[in-house]
C-alpha positions in Angstrom: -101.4 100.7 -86.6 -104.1 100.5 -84.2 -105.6 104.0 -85.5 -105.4 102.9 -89.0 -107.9 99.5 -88.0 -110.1 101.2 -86.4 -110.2 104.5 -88.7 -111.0 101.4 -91.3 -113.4 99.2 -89.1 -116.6 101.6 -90.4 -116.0 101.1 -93.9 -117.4 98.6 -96.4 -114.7 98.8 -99.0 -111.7 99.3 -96.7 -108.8 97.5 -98.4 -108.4 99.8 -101.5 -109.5 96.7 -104.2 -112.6 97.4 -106.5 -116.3 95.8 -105.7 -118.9 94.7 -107.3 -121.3 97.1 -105.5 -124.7 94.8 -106.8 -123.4 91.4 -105.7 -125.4 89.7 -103.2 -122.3 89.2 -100.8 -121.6 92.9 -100.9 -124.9 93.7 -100.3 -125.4 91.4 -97.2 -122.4 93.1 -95.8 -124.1 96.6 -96.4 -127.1 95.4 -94.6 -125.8 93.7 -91.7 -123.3 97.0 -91.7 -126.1 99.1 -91.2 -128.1 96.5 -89.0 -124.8 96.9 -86.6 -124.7 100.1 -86.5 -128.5 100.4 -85.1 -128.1 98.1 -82.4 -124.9 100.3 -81.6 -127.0 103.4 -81.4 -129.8 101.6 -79.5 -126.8 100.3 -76.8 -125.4 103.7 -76.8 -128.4 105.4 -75.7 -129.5 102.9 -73.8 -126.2 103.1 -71.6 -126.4 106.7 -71.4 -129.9 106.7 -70.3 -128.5 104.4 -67.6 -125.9 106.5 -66.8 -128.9 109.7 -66.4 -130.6 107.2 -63.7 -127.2 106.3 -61.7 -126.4 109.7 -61.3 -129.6 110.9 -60.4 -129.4 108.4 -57.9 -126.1 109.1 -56.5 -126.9 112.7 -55.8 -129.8 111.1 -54.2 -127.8 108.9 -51.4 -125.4 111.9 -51.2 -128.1 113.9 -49.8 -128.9 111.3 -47.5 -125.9 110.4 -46.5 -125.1 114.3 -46.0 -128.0 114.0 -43.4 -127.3 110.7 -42.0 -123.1 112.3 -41.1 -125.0 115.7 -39.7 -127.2 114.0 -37.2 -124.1 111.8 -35.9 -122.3 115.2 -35.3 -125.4 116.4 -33.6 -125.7 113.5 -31.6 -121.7 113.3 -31.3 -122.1 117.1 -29.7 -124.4 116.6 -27.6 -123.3 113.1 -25.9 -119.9 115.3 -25.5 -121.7 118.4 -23.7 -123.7 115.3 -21.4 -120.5 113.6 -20.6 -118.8 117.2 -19.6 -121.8 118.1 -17.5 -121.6 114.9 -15.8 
């Protein structure tokens, strides 16, 4: 049931009965149908041009924090070889 609604949710005619396609009521639907379906474009690019940035940035920090985890070994190493020498 749930496929069947949203299969259906794109159309204009979705229930089967005949339209007048020229009345202004059917027409207003046509046109905020096609108005909808621009701002969902829009949103959809939007969110995957956001998506582009986040993951740019992530590989970003996990360069960073690749760095940040090899200079606490480094510095891990060498308080070990102080401690053993002293």
């Amino acid at each position: 049931q749930d496929a069947k609604k949203a299969r259906k949710e794109g159309r204009l005619v979705g229930n089967g009965l005949p339209r007048l396609l020229t009345s202004d009521e059917f027409y207003q639907r046509v046109v905020d149908h096609e108005r909808v379906a621009v701002q969902d474009k829009v949103a959809n690019e939007n969110r995957r041009k956001q998506k582009e940035q986040r993951s740019a940035l992530l590989a970003e920090w996990k360069e960073v924090e690749e760095a940040r985890k090899q200079r606490n070994k480094e510095q891990k190493a060498a308080y070990r070889e102080q401690l053993a020498l002293w």
